[in-house]
N, C-alpha and C positions, 0 to 999 in steps of 0.2 A: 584333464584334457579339455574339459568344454570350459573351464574358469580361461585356459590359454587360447580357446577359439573365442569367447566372447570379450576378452579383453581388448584386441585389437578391431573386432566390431564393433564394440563400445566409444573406443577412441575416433574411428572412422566417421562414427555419425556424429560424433562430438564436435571433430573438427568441421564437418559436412555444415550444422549447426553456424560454428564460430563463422565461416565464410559467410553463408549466407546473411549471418548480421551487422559483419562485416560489409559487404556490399550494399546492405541495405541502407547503413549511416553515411557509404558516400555517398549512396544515391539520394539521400532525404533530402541533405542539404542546398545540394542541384534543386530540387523541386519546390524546396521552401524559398530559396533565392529568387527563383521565378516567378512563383507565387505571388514574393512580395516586391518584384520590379517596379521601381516608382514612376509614377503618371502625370506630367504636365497639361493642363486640360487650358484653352485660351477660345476664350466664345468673344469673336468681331461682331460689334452690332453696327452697322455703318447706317448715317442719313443719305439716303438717295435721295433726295427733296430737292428741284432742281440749280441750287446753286453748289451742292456739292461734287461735281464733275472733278475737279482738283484732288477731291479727299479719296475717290474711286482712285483714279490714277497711280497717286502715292502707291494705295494699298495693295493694288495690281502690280506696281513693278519693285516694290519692296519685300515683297512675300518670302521669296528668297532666301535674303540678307537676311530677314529676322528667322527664319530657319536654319540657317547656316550658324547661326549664334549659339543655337543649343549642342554643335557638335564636342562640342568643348564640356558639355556640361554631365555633372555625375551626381549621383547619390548612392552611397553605400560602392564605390567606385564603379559603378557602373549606370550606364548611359539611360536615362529614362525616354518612357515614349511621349510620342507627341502626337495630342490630336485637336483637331484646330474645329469651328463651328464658325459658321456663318448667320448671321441676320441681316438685311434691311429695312427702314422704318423710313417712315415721314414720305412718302411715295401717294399721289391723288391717286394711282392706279392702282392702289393694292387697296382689297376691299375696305370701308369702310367700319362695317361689323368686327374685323379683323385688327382693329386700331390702327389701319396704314401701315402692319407692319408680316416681314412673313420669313419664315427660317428659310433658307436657301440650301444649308447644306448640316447634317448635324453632325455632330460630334465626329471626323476622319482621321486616319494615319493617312489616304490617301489626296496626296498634294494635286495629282494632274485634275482631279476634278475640282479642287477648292480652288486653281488657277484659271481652269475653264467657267466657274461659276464666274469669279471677279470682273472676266473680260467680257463676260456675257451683262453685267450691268447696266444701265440706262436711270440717268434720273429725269424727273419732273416734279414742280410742285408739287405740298400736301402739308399734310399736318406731322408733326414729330412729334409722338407722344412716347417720351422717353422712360418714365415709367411701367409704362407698357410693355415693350419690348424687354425691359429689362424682366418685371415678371412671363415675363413669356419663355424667356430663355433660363431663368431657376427652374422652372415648373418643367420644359419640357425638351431640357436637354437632360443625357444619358449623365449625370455627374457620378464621376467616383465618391465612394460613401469611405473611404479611406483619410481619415483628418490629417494623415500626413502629405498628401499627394497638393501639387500645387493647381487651384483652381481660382482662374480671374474671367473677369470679363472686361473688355474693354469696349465702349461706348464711344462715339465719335459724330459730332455733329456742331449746330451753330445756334440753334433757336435757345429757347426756355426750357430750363431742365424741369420744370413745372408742368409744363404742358401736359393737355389729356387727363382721360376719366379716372386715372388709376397713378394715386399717388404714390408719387419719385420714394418718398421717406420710407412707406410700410413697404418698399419692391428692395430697397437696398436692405432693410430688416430682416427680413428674409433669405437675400442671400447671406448674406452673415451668419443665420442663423444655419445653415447646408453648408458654410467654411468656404463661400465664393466670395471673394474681394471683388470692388467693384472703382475702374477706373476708371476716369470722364477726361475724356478729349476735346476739351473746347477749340475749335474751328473760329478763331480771332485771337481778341487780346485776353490779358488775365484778368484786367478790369471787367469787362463784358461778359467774360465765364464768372465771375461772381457774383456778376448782379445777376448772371442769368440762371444760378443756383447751381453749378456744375460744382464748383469748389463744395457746397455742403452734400452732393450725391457722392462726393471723393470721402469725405469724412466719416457720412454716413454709414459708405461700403467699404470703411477701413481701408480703402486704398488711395492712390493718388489721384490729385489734379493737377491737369498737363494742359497745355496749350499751345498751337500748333498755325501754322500759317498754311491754310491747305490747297492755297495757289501757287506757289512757290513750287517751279518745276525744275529747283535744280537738279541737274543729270550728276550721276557717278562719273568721275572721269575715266577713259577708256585707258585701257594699258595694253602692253605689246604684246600681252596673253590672252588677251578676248578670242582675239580670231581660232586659234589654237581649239583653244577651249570650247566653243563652238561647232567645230569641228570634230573633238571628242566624243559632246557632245549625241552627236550624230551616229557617229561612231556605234555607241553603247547602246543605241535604239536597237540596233542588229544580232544584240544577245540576248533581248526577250522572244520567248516563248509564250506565245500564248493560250489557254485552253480554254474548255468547257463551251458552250455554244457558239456556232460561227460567229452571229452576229456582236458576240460581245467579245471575242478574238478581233473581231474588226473595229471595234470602237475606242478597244483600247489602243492599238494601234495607231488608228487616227486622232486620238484625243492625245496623247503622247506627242506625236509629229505638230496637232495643231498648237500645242502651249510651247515648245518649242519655236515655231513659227511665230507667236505671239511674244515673246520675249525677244526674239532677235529685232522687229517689228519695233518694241517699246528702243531699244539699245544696245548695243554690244555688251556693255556693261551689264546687262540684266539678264540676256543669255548667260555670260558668264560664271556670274552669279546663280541659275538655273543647273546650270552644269553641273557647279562644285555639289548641288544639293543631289544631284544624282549621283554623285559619287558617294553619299552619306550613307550611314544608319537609319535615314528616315527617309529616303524613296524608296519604301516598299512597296511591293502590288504582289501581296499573295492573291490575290481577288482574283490577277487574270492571270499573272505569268507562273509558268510551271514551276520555274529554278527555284523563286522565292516562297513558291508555297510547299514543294518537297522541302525547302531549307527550317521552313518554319512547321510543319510536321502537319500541314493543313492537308495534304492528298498526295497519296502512291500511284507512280507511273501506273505499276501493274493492276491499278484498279480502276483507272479511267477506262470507259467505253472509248472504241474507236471513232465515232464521231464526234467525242472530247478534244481527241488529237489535233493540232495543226497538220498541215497537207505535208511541209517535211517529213514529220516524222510516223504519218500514216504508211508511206512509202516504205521505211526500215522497218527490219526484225527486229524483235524483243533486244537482243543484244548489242543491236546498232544504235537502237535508241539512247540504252544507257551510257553510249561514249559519244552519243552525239550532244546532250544534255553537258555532259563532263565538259567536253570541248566549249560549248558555249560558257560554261562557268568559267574558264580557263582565261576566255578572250574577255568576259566580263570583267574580272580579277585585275586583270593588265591594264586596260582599258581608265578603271576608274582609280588604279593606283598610277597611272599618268596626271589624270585630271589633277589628282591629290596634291604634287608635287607641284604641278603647275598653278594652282591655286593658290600655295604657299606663298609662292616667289610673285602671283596676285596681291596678294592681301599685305606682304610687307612693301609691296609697290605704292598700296593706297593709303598705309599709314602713312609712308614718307610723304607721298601727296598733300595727305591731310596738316599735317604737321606743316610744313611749306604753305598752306594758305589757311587764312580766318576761317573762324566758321562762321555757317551761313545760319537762315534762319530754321527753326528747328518743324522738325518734317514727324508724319506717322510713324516711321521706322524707330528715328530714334527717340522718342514719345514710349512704344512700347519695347524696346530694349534696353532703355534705361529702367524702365519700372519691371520689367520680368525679372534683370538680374539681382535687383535690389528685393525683391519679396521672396526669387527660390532659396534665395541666401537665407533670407531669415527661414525658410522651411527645410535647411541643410544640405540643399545642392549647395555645390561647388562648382567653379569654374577651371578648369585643367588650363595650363598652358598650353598652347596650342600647339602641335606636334610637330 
């Protein structure tokens, strides 16, 4: 009698056992994928030094467009993050101690402040000690310690790559040696970036030498999708939530609205371009809005204090809140699977474009989108067809 009652006890925890290990191996692999999601790391060191107003420009209303470029992009099929670092150098008004140079923003996923830093720029005379900057941003930016992940820097300027107390050779040795390639944007001719050591700071740093005209303000041409898109745009500002302290519910807000406004400002074309990024995998803001950080497993409605809450949803019960949330995911959904489609029937608008006239002279944008897609290649992103 008890060999027939423990038999089928025996079997029950057995199998009790098998499930649980079962579940355990789907679950691994979910959490080792995540683990090891690949990281595109891209540090701008721009000269503010007062003749580069041109090379600000560019990089203010291209930011975009070279975002938009990694939508496509995958490792292990799936989409790596992106987070972008700001420097400038060569500025009389940034301390001297400091080698004229000063990190603006370090290592971000979030876009609206790396776009809000750009348009906040100003130059004036100074010294560019490119060197410098360059050991500034190995030393004291967050770099991934993963030798697979792609990590560059791009430099951008017009002086002497020589310049300053801290030599160009032992700053690019360096990065090399932490797996950061190092790219130099010379701001003239190729002649001139030669003599003036950019081509051997590109060799050095294992990466490229590029040169650029960074007066050259040609515009994107506008297509019959901008306005649309702009609009969208706008649109999709109405599905953030956002939490944690008022005043930083309000900044985000306004810092949102005002790069918006800063891009319609620059062009249609660059709103546009703005849009389709909010419609990506890489306008995120777990930081301030609800949707995105419950999505990303950063904080539970039911554990926010109520002056967490925005004023909407202080107003609703417990049970309102959770389909008020829904509903905005819903209109969000919609919202930037419009942009998407609209974007598409963009972008083979601007191919044809492109293809129909010369090209013009070569600009910061495609400086570094040529040289991104050629180095994540060699580090085994891919580029997907685009959808």
């Amino acid at each position: 009698m008890r060999r027939k009652i423990l038999f089928p006890l025996l079997f029950s925890v057995s199998t009790l056992i098998l499930s649980i290990s079962i579940t355990h191996a789907e679950d691994q692999p979910k959490a080792e994928r995540k683990a090891k999601k690949s990281k595109v790391q891209i540090a701008i060191l721009l000269d503010t030094s007062g003749s580069m107003e041109g090379l600000i420009h560019q990089a203010r209303t291209q930011l975009w467009k070279i975002v938009n470029d990694f939508e496509n992009c995958r490792k292990n099929k799936r989409r790596p993050d992106l987070e972008v670092a700001l420097y400038e150098y060569g500025k009389s008004s940034l301390p001297v101690t400091e080698h004229y140079l000063k990190q603006i923003v370090p290592f971000t996923g979030d876009l609206d402040i790396l776009s809000e830093k750009l348009f906040e720029l100003r130059t004036n005379g100074g010294q560019e000690y490119c060197g410098a900057v360059i050991h500034d941003a190995v030393l004291n930016l967050e770099w991934s310690k993963r030798p697979d992940d792609l990590k560059m820097i791009f430099i951008a300027g017009n002086e002497p790559f020589s310049q300053g107390p801290i030599d160009f050779r032992s700053s690019c040795r360096s990065a090399i040696s932490n797996g950061v390639t190092i790219n130099t944007i010379h701001c003239g001719s190729e002649a001139e970036g030669k003599r003036g050591f950019w081509a051997e700071g590109a060799l050095l740093g294992e990466g490229e030498f590029l040169n650029i005209n960074h007066n050259d303000v040609r515009p994107v041409p506008s297509t019959p999708y901008d306005k649309r898109l702009m609009e969208l745009s706008s649109q999709l500002n109405t599905t953030y939530v956002p939490y944690g302290q008022k005043d930083k519910q309000e900044s985000f807000l306004k810092r949102q609205e005002a790069q918006d406004a800063n891009a319609s400002e620059a062009a249609p074309s660059v709103a546009a371009g703005r849009a389709a990024t909010k419609s990506s995998g890489f306008y995120r803001n777990s930081t301030f809005d609800l949707l995105d950080a419950i999505e990303e497993g950063k904080v539970k409605l039911k554990s926010l204090k109520e002056d967490e809450l925005p004023p909407e949803l202080k107003k609703l019960s417990p049970e309102k809140r959770d389909e008020y949330l829904a509903q905005k995911k819903k209109e969000r959904l919609t919202v930037q699977s419009e942009i998407k489609k609209l974007n598409k029937q963009r972008t083979q608008h601007l191919a044809e474009l492109t293809e129909a006239t010369p090209d013009g002279e070569t600009q910061f944008d495609d400086a570094v989108l040529k040289t991104v897609r050629t180095q994540a290649k060699a580090r085994n992103f891919e580029y997907a067809t685009p959808e």
